[in-house]
C-alpha positions as CSV (number, residue, x, y, z in Angstrom):
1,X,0.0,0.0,0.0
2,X,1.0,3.7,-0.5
3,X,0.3,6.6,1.5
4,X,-2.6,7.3,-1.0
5,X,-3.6,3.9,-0.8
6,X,-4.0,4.3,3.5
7,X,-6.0,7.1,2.7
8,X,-8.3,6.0,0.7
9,X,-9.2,2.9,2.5
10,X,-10.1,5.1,5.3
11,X,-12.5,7.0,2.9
12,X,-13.8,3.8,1.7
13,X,-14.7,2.7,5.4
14,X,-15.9,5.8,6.2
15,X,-18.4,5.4,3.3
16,X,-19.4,2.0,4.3
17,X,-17.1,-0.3,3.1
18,X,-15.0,-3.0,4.9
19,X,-11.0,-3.7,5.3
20,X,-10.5,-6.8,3.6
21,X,-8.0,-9.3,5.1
22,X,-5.4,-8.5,2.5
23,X,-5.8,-4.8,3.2
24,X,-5.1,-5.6,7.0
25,X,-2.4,-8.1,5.9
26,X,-1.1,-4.8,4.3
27,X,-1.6,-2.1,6.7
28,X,0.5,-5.0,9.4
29,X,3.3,-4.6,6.9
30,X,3.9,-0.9,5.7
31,X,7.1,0.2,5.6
32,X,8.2,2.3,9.0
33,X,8.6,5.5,6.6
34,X,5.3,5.3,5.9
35,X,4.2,5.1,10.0
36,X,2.8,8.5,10.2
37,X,0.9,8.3,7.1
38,X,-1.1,5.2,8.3
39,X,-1.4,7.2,11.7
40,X,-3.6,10.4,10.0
41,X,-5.4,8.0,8.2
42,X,-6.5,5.6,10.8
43,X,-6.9,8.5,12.8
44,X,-9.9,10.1,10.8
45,X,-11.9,6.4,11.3
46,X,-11.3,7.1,15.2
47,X,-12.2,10.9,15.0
48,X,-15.0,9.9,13.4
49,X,-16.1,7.4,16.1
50,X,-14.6,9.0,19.2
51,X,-13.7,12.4,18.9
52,X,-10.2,12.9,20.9
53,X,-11.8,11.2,23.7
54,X,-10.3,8.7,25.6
55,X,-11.9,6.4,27.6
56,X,-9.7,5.2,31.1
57,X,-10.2,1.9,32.3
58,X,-8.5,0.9,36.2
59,X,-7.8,-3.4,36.6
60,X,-8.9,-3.8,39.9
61,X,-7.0,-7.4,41.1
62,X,-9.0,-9.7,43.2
63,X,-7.4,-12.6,43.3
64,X,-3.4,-13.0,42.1
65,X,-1.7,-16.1,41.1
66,X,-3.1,-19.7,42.1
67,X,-4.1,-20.4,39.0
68,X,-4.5,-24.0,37.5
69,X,-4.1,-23.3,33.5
70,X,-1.2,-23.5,31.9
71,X,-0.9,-20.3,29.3
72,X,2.7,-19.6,28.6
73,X,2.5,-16.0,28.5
74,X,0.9,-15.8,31.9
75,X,2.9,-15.1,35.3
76,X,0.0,-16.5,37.3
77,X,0.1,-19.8,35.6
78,X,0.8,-23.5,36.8
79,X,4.7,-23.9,36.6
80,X,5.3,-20.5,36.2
81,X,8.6,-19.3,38.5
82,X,8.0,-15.6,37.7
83,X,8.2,-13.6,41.1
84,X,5.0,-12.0,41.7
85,X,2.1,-11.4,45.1
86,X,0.0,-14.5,45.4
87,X,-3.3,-14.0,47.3
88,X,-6.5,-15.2,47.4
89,X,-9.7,-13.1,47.0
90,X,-9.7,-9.0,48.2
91,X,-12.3,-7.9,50.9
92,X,-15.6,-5.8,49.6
93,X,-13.9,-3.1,51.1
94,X,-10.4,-3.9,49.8
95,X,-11.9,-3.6,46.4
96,X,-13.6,-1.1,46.9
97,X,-11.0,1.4,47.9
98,X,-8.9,0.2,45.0
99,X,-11.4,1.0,42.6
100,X,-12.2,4.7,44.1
101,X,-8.6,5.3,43.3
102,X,-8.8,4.7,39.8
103,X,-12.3,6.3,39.7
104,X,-11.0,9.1,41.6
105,X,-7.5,9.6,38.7
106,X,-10.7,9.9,35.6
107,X,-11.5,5.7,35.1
108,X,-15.0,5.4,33.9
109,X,-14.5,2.0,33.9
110,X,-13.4,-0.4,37.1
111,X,-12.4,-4.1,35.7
112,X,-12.2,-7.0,38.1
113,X,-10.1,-9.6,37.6
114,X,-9.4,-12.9,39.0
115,X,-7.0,-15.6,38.4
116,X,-8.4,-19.0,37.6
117,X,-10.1,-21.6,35.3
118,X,-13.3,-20.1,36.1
119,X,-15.5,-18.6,38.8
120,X,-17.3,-21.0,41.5
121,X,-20.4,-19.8,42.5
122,X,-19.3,-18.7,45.6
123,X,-17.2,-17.0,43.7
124,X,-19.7,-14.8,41.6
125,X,-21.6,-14.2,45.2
126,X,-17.9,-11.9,46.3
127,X,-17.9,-10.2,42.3
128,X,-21.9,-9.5,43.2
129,X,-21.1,-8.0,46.6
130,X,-18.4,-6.0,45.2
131,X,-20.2,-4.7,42.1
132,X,-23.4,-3.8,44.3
133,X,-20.9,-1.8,46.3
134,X,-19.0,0.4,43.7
135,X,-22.6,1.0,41.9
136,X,-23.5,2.4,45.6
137,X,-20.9,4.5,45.8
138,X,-20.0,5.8,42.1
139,X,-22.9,6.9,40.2
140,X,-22.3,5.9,36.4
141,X,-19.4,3.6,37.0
142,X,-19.2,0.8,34.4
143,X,-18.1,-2.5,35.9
144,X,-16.1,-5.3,34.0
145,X,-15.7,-8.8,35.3
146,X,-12.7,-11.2,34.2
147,X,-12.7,-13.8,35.9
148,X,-12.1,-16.5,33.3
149,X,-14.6,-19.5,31.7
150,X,-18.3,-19.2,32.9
151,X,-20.6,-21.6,33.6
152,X,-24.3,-21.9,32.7
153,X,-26.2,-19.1,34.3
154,X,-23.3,-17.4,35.7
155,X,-23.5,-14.6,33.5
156,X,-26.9,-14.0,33.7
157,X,-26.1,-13.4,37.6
158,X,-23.4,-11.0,37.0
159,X,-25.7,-9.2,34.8
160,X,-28.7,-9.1,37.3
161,X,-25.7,-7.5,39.7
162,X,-24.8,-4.4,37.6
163,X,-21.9,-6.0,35.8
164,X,-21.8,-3.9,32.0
165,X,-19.3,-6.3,30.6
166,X,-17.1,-8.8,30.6
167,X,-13.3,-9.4,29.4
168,X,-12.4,-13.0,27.7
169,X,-10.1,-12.2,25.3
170,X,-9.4,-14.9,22.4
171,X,-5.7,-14.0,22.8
172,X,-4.2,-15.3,19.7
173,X,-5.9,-17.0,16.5
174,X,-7.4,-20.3,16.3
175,X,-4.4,-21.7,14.3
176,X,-2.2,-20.4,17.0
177,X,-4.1,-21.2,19.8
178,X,-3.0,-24.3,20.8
179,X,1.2,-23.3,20.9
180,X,0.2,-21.1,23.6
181,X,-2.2,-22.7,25.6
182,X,-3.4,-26.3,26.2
183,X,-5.4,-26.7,29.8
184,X,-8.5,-25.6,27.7
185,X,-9.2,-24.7,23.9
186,X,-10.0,-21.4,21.5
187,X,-13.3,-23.0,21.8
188,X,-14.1,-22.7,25.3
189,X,-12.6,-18.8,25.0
190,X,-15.3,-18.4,22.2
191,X,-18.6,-20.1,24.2
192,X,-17.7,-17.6,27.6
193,X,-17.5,-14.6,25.0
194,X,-20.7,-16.1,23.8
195,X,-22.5,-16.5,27.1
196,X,-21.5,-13.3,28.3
197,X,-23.1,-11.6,24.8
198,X,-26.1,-13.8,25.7
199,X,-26.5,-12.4,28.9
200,X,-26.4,-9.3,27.9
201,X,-23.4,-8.5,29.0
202,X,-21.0,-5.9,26.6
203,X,-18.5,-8.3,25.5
204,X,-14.7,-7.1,25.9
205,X,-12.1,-9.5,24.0
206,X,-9.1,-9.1,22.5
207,X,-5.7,-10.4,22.0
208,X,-1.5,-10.5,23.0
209,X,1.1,-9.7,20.3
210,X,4.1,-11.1,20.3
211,X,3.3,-14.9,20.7
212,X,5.4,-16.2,17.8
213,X,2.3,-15.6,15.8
214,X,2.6,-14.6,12.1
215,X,1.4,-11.4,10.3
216,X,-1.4,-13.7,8.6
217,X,-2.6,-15.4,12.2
218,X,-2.6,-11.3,13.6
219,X,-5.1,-10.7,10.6
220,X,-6.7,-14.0,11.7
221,X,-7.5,-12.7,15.2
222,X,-8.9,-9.5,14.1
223,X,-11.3,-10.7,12.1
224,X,-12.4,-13.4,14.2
225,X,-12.6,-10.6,17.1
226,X,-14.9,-9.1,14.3
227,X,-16.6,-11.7,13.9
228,X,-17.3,-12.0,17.7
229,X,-18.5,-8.2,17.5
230,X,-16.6,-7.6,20.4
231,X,-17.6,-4.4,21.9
232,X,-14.3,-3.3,23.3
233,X,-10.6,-5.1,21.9
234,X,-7.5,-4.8,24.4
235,X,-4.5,-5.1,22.3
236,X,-2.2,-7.0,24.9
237,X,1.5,-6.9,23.6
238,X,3.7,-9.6,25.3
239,X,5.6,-9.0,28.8
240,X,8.3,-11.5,28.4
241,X,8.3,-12.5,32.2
242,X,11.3,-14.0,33.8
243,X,10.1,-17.7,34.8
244,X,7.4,-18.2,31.9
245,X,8.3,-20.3,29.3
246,X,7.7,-17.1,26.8
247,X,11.0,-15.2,28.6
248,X,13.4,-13.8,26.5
249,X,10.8,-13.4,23.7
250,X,11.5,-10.1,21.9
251,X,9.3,-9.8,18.5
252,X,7.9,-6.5,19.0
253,X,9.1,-2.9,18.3
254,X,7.7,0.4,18.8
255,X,6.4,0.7,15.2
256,X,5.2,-3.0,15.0
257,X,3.0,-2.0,18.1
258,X,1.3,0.9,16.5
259,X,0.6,-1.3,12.7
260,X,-1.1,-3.7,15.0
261,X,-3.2,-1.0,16.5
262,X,-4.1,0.8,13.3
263,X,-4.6,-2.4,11.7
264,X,-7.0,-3.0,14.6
265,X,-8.5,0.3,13.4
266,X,-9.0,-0.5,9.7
267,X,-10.8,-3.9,10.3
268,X,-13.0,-2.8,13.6
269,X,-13.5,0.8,12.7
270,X,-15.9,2.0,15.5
271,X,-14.9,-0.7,18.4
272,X,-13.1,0.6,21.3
273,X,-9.6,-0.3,20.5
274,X,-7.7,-0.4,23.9
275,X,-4.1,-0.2,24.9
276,X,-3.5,-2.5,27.2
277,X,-1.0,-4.6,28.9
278,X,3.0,-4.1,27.6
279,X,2.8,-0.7,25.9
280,X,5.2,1.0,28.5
281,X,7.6,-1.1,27.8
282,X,6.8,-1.6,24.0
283,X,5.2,1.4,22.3
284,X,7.4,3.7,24.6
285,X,7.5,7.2,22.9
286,X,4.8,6.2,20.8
287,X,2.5,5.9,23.1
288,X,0.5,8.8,22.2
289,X,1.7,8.6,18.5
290,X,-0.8,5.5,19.2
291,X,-3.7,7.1,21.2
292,X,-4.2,9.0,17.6
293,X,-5.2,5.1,16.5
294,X,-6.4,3.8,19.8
295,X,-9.2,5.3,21.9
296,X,-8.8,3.5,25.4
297,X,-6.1,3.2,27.8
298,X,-6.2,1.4,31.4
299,X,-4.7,3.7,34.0
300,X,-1.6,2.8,36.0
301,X,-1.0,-0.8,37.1
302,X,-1.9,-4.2,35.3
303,X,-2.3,-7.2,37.0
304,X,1.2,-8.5,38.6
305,X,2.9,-5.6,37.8
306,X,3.2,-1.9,37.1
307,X,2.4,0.3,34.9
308,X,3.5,3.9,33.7
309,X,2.9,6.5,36.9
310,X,-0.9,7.4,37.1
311,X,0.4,11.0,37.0
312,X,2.2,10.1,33.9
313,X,-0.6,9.2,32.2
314,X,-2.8,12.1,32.5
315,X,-0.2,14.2,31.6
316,X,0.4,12.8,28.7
317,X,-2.9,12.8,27.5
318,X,-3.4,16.5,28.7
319,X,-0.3,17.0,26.7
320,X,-1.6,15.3,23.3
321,X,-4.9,17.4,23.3
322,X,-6.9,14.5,23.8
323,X,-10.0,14.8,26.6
324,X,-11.1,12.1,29.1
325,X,-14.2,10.6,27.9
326,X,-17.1,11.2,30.7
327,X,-14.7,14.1,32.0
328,X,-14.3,16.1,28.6
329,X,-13.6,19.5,30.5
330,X,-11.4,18.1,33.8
331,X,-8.0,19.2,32.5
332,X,-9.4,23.2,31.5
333,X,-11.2,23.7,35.0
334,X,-8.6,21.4,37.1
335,X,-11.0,19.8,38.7
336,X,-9.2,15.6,38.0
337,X,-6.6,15.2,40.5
338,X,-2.9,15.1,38.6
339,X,-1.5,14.5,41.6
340,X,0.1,11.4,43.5
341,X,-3.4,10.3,44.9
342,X,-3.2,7.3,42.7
343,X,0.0,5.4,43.9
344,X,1.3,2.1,42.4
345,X,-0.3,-1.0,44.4
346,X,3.3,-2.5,44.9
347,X,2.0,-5.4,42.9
348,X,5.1,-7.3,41.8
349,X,6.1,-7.8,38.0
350,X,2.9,-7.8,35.4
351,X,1.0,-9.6,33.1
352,X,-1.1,-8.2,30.8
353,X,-4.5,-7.6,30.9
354,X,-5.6,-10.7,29.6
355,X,-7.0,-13.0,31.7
């Protein structure tokens, strides 16, 4: 593709059209000199959907480590040696106050996440507790749960709770699936997505870059992600942990991360495309060179580990012109705290936000 070319598919999506996978394929591999080219153009299919609003999301962990499935990417995983805080479930009120911090810093959103297969019942009573109790207290809070493969009815509970949606991301393409994972299959990702959507529940799914996977099998999880009409799509890019049997894994670059967001772009045009877990470490000074793609960032710390300053964050998207979405006038009248009110939980090393 040429810069003209970039262009033009934007105009043909903003007409109505659709990205085909070669088109994707091509976007994935335009030449670095061309970066900035596919950035204004992907950039008018998010103007178009979002403005230069951003929306902040805060991970809330409830549960760390423990887990029995054995995803190679994963710090929390069986066999895993990486060096991270294992605990079983927060308090109501544990939760609670980590979620008013993030809430506090501009989140709209508050995800929950648990390590684990899956949620027991008992399980789904704490996430009901705890979602009753930030509805209570935060009027117009959205609430994500992650807490792994649901059972029948489970969903339906979370729903009746307040939960607005829930995170399963796919992770990786079918083909790819089973090199990263093999304690359960794509297809038991696919049915949770599908009971959550069921349910009623705003589906959240997306994937982790960096897997060994190849530029066809990215294209391949976008458009299955598409197909799954996933609301909201982290874009995970790999932590390498020490003690996972992906460490040492270095695929990614700064400009690799951003074709994979604008490729996002192109196929899922008005989907919240979110940065999520690794893009400290990997987009680096791209990061808001990438928020002209993307229209969704989490806020601070991930999972095991942490993430850019809080402070950082705001800054730099007070810096970049772009507005927090439910707060669109916070940095003119001063009234979002940029100060150290949000501090790092002390959480260990990370892994992304893909549970």
């Amino acid at each position: 593709m040429t810069t003209t070319d970039f262009d033009a598919l934007a105009t043909h999506i903003l007409e109505g059209g659709q990205a085909s996978e070669d088109e994707a394929l091509a976007v994935l591999r335009a030449p670095d000199a061309e970066l900035m080219f596919l950035v204004a153009a992907a950039g008018r299919l998010r103007r178009a959907h979002f403005g230069n609003t951003v929306k902040v999301n805060y991970l809330v962990n409830l549960k760390s480590g423990l887990c029995p499935e054995n995803c190679n990417y994963c710090s929390q995983a069986i066999g895993s040696q990486a060096p991270i805080l294992k605990y079983s479930w927060l308090s109501k009120d544990e939760a609670l106050r980590q979620a008013g911090a993030g809430l506090h810093g501009g989140a709209s959103r508050v995800c929950m996440v648990s390590s684990g297969r899956g949620p027991s019942d008992r399980d789904i009573d704490k996430v009901v507790e705890m979602t009753e109790a930030i509805k209570e207290e935060y009027d117009g809070v959205e609430v994500c749960a992650c807490l792994g493969l649901l059972e029948d009815g489970q969903a339906e509970r979370l729903r009746a709770a307040g939960v607005d949606a829930y995170n399963h991301n796919i992770n990786t393409a079918e083909s790819n699936h089973d090199n990263i994972v093999q304690t359960h299959t794509y297809d038991d990702r696919v049915d949770t997505i599908g009971k959550a959507k069921s349910a009623g529940l705003s589906p959240c799914s997306g994937l982790i870059a960096g897997l060994g996977e190849t530029d066809e099998q990215l294209v391949e999880a976008l458009f299955a992600l598409k197909a799954l009409d996933a609301d909201s799509i982290p874009v995970n890019f790999l932590m390498p942990f020490d003690g996972t049997p992906y460490e040492n894994t270095w695929e990614l670059s700064p400009t690799r991360c951003v074709k994979i967001l604008a490729m996002a772009r192109f196929v899922c045009p008005d989907k919240e495309i979110r940065i999520a877990g690794g893009r400290e470490m990997h987009l680096r000074s791209l990061q808001a060179t990438a928020l002209h793609v993307a229209n969704s960032i989490f806020l601070g710390d991930y999972l095991t580990s942490e993430g850019q300053d809080a402070r950082a964050d705001l800054e730099m998207l007070r810096d970049n012109g772009f507005v927090i979405l439910g707060a669109e006038t916070a940095f003119e009248d001063g009234s979002l705290d940029l100060g150290p009110s949000i501090r790092r939980r002390g959480a260990g090393t990370q892994v992304p936000a893909n549970a």
